[in-house]
C-alpha distance (Angstrom), angle and dihedral (degrees) to the residues before:
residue distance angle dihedral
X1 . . .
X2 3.59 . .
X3 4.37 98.9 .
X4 3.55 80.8 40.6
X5 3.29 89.8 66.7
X6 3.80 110.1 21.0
X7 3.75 88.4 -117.8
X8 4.19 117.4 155.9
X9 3.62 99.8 -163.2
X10 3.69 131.9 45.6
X11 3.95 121.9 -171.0
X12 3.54 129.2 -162.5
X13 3.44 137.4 165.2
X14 4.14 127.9 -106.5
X15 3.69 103.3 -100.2
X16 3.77 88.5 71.6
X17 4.26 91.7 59.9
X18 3.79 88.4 96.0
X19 4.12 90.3 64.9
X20 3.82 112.3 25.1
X21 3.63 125.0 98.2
X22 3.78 105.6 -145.7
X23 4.10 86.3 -167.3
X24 4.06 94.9 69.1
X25 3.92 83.7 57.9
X26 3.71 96.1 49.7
X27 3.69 87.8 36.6
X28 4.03 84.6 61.6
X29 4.08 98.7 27.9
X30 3.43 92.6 -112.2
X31 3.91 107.2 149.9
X32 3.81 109.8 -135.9
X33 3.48 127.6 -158.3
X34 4.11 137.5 -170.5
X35 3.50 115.2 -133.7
X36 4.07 128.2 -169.2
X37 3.76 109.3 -147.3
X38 4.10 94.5 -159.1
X39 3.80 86.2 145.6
X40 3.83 104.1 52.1
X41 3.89 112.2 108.8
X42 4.13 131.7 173.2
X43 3.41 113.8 -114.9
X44 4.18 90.5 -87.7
X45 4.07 87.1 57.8
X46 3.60 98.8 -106.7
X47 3.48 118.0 148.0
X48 3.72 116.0 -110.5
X49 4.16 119.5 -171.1
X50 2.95 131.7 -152.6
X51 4.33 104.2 16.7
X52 3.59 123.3 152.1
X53 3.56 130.9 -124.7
X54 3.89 85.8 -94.9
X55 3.51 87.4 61.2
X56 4.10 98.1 50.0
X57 4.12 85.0 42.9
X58 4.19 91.0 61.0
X59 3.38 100.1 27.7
X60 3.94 103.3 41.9
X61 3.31 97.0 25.0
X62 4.32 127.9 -131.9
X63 3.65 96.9 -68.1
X64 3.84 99.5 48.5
X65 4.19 89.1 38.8
């Protein structure tokens, strides 16, 4: 996703430490960053941990992302 589109960071949040291989990003000098989504929330206000950006983009829309 990143090459595709020329992007030099990448964030994601920490559920996904068990499975990501920081090295590919260095390997292609893509910045990575951890991110702790304590303040994403369905649209009832529950909680929800551990949601990727994809998740804040369709559920709180681009202005609140």
């Amino acid at each position: 996703m990143c090459q595709k589109t020329n992007a030099d960071t990448f964030q994601s949040n920490l559920g996904s430490q068990s499975y990501v291989d920081l090295n590919l990003f260095k390997k292609k000098f893509v910045i990575f960053l951890w991110i702790l989504n304590q303040s994403l929330t369905n649209k009832k206000g529950e909680f929800i941990p551990n949601l990727t950006i994809f998740n804040m983009l369709f559920f709180c829309g681009q202005k609140e992302t």
